[in-house]
C-alpha positions in Angstrom: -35.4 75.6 48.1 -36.1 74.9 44.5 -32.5 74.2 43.8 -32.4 71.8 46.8 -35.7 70.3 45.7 -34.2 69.8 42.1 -31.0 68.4 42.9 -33.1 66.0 44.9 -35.1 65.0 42.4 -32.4 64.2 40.1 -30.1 62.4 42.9 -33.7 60.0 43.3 -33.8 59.9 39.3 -30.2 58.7 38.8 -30.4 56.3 41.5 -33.7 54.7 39.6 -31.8 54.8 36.8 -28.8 52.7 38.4 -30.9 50.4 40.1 -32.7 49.7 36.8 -29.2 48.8 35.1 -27.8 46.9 37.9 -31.4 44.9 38.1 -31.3 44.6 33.8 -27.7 43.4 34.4 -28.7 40.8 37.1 -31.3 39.4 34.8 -29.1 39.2 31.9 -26.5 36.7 33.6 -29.4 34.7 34.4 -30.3 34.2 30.9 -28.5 31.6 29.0 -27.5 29.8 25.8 -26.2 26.0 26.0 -25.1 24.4 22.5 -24.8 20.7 21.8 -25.3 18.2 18.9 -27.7 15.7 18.8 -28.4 13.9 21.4 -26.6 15.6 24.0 -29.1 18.5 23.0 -31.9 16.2 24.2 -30.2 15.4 27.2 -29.4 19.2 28.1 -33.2 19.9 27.4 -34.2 17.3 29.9 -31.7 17.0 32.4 -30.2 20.2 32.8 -32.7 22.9 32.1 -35.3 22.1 34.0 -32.5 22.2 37.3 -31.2 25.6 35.8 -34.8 27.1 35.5 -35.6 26.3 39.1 -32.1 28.5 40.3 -33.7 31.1 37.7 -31.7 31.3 34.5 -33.5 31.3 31.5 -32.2 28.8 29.0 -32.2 28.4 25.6 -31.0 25.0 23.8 -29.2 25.3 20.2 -28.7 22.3 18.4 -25.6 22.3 16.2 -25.0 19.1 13.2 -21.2 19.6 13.3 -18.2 19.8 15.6 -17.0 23.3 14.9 -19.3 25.5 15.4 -20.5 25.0 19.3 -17.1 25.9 19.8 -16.8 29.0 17.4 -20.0 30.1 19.1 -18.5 30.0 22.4 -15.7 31.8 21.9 -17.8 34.3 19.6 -20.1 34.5 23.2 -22.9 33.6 22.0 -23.0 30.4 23.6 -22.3 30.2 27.6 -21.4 26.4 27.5 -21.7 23.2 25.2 -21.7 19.8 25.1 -20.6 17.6 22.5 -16.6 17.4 23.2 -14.1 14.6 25.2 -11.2 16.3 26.5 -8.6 15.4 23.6 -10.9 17.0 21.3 -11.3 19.7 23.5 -7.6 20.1 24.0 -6.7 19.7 20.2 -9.2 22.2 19.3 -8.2 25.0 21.6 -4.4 24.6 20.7 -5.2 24.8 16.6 -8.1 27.6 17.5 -6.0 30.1 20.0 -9.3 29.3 22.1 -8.4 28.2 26.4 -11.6 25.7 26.7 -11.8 23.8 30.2 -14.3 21.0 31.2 -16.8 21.3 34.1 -18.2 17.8 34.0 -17.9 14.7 32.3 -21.5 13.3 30.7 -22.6 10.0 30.2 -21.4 9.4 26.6 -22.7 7.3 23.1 -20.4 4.8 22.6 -19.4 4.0 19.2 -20.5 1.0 17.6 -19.9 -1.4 14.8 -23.2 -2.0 12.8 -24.4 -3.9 9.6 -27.2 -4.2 7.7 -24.8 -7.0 6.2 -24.1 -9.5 9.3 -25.5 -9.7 12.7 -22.1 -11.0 14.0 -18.8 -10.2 14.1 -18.6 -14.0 13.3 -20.3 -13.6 10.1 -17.9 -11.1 8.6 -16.3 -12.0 5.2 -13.0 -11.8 4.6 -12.3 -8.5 2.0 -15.5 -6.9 3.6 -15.6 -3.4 3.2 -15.3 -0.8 7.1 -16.6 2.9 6.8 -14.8 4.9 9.6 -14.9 8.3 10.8 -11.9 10.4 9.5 -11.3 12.8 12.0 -8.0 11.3 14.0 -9.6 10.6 17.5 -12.8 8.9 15.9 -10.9 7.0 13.6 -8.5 6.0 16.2 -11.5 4.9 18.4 -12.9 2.6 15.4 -9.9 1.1 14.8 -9.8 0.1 18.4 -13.2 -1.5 18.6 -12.7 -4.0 15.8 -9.2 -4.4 17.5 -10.3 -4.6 20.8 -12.7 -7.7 19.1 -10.0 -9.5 17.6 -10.5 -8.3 13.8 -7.3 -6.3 13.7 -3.8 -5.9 15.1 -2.6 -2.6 16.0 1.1 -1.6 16.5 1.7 -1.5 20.2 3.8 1.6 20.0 1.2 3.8 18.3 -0.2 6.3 20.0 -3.5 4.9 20.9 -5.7 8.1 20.5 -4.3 8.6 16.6 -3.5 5.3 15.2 -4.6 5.4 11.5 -5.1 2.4 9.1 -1.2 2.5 8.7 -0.6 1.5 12.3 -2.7 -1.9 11.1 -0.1 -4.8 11.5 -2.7 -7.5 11.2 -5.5 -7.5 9.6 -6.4 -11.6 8.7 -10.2 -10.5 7.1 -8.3 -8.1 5.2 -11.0 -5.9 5.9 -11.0 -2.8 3.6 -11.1 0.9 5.2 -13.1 3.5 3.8 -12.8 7.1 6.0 -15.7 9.3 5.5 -17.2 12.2 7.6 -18.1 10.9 11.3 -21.6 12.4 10.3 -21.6 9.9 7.1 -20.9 6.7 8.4 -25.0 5.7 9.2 -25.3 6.9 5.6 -22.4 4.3 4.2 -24.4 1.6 5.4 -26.4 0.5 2.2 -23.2 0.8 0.7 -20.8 -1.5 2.5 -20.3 -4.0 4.8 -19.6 -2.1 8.1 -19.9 0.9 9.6 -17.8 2.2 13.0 -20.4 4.9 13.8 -20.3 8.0 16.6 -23.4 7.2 19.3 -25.2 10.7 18.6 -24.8 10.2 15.0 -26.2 6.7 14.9 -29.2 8.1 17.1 -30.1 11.0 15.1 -30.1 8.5 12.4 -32.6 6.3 13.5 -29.9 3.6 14.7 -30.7 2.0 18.2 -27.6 1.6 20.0 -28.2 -1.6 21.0 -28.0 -3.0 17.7 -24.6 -2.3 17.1 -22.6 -5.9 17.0 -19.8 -4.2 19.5 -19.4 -1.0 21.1 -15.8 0.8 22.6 -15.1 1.0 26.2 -14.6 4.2 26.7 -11.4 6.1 28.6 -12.1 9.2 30.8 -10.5 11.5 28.0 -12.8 10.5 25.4 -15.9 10.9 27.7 -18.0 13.7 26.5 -18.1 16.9 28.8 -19.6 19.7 29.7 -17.3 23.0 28.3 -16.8 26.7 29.2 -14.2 29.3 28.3 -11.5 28.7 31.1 -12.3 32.6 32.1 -15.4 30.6 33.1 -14.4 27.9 35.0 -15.1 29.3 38.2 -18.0 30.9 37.8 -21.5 30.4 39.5 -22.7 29.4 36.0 -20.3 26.7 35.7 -20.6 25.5 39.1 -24.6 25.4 38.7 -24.5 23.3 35.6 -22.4 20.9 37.4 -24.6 20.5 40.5 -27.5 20.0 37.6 -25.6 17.2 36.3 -24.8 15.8 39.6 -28.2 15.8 40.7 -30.8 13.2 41.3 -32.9 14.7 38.7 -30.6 14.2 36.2 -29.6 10.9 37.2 -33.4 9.7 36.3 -33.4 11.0 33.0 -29.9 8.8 31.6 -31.9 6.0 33.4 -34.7 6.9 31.5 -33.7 8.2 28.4 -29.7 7.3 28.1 -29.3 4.2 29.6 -27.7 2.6 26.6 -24.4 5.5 27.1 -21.3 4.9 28.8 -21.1 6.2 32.3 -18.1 8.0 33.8 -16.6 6.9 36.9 -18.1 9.7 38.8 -21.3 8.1 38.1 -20.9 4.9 39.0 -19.7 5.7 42.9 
């Protein structure tokens, strides 16, 4: 009888035991960690946690300044998702990093902008006038292609469009001058020189309002900022769940609110 009793009692204490990992285990898939750069941070905190908490994760928001290290982090696993990428970022970035990134949803995204503290045209630019732009090859690529796109430059029809460089420049009749800097630097150039292609989020954590840049880029579906998991990830509830939060009406009200100045994808707009 006693060894009956004790085998029982340990059979009962195991299965606590188990029950307490498998509940611990539950728990910790619910909690959390999204990553994104200013603002998309912002927009996470108020359009996609509040939809997350009421399914019952627990989610923290980390703000990165840079374009590496959300990345880094999720491959490292200490971030579950982030948001601060378009896909040929994405793409390029998981080739040169051995990381396999995949997009669950496309955002509404800052378009970049030309801005002066110079002119408040384009009509007002001088001709030798001096064009901060960021160096990284997609951003500088999309730069190019606003003050192209607006008649300032000509750009070599054969280039590809998401690289060209200051060397695919086959016109240029203000013979503006280009000056490549960080993406992060180009608010910064501005008491400097004349012009400044600058990246929406950085423009807005600088105190820029993005409706006084003199132009903005129209914006293709592959440079429209996403959502991004490890592709492991893809399918999981996690993934599907932040996509339902961006798809929902809740979040719809906040871009109106708060982003209403970004570009929409075409998702949106159905």
């Amino acid at each position: 009888m006693k060894r009956y009793s004790l085998i029982l009692i340990a059979g009962i204490l195991i299965s606590v035991l188990l029950t307490g990992c498998g509940a611990s285990g539950e728990k910790a898939t619910k909690k959390i960690t999204l990553g994104a750069t200013v603002p998309y941070s912002d927009m996470l905190e108020k359009g996609v946690k509040p939809y997350l908490e009421k399914k019952g994760y627990t989610v923290e928001v980390k703000e990165f300044n840079d374009y590496v290290q959300p990345n880094i982090s999720l491959k490292s696993g200490s971030l579950d998702a982030n948001l601060f990428q378009h896909k040929v970022y994405m793409d390029a970035f998981g080739a040169e990093n051995n990381m396999k990134l995949a997009s669950v949803i496309t955002v509404p995204t800052a378009p970049i902008g030309i801005y002066s503290k110079k002119y408040k045209s384009l009509d007002e630019i001088k001709p030798g006038s001096t064009v901060t732009l960021a160096n990284d090859p997609t951003n500088l690529a999309r730069g190019l292609t606003v003050l192209r796109d607006n008649g300032l430059i000509e750009i070599d029809g054969s280039a590809n469009p998401l690289k060209v460089s200051e060397k695919d420049v086959t016109k240029n009749p203000k013979n503006l001058k280009f000056q490549p800097v960080e993406a992060a630097q180009t608010p910064r150039t501005l008491d400097s020189v004349d012009l400044a292609a600058v990246n929406g989020n950085f423009a807005l954590s600088s105190g820029l309002d993005l409706k006084d840049a003199l132009v903005k880029d129209k914006l293709p579906e592959e440079i429209i900022n996403r959502i991004v998991v490890l592709e492991k990830d893809k399918n999981s509830k996690l993934a599907k769940d932040l996509k339902a939060a961006v798809e929902s009406d809740e979040f719809r009200k906040v871009i109106e609110s708060d982003f209403n100045e970004f570009h929409k994808p075409d998702w949106m707009n159905k």
